[in-house]
N, C-alpha and C positions, 0 to 999 in steps of 0.2 A: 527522552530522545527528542535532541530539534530536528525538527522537518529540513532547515538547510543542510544539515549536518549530514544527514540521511542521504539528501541526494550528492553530496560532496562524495559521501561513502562510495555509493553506489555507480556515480556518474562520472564525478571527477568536479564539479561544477555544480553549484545551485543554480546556475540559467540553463533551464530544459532546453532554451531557444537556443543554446550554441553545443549541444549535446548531437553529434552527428546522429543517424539512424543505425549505422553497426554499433556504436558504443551504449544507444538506449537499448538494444535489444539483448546486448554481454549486461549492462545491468539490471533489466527485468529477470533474465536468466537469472542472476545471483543472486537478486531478492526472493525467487520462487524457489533456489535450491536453502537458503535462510528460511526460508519459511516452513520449509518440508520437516528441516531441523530443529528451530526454535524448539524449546521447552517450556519458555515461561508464557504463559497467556498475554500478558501486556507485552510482550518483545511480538508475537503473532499476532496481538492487532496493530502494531505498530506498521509491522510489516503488511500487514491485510491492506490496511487503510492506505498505505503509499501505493501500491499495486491498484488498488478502487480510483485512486484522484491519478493513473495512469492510464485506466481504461483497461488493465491488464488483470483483474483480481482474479483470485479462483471462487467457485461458486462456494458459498457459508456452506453447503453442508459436507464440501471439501475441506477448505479452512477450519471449519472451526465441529470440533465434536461435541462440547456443551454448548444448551439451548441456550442459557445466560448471554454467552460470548456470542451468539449469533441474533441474538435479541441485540447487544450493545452493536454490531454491525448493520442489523436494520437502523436502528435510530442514526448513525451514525450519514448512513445513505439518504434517510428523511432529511437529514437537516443540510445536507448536501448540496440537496435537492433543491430544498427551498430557497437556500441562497443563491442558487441558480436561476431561479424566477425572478430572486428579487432584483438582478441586475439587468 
């Protein structure tokens, strides 16, 4: 899955910056209703992880019910993280 692609999906646009406020919150709503549904583990971090870099994720022991997938969403928040230091 591409990350632009995703927000294309979700938003209409890959620039968050011209994505109004009614239209990001129609599509956090549809990625959080996708996500309730998803099946496949990788389509749910996919979904997890667009939701975490929006500010909007639901908590891992919501998302995710094996400890693995919520192990690979820690790390995923660590490295995050760090590139956020580093800039």
């Amino acid at each position: 899955m591409d990350f632009d692609e995703q927000l294309r999906r979700y938003f209409g646009t890959s620039d968050m910056a011209a994505v109004p406020p009614a239209a990001r919150e129609a599509g956090i709503e549809h990625m959080r209703v996708d996500l309730g549904l998803a099946t496949q583990p990788a389509q749910r971090f996919v979904l997890w992880a667009l939701l975490y870099t929006l500010g909007e994720a639901p908590d891992l022991d919501v998302a995710f019910k094996d400890e693995g997938e919520r192990e690979a969403a820690r790390n995923l928040m660590d490295l995050l993280g760090a590139a956020e230091q580093d800039e």
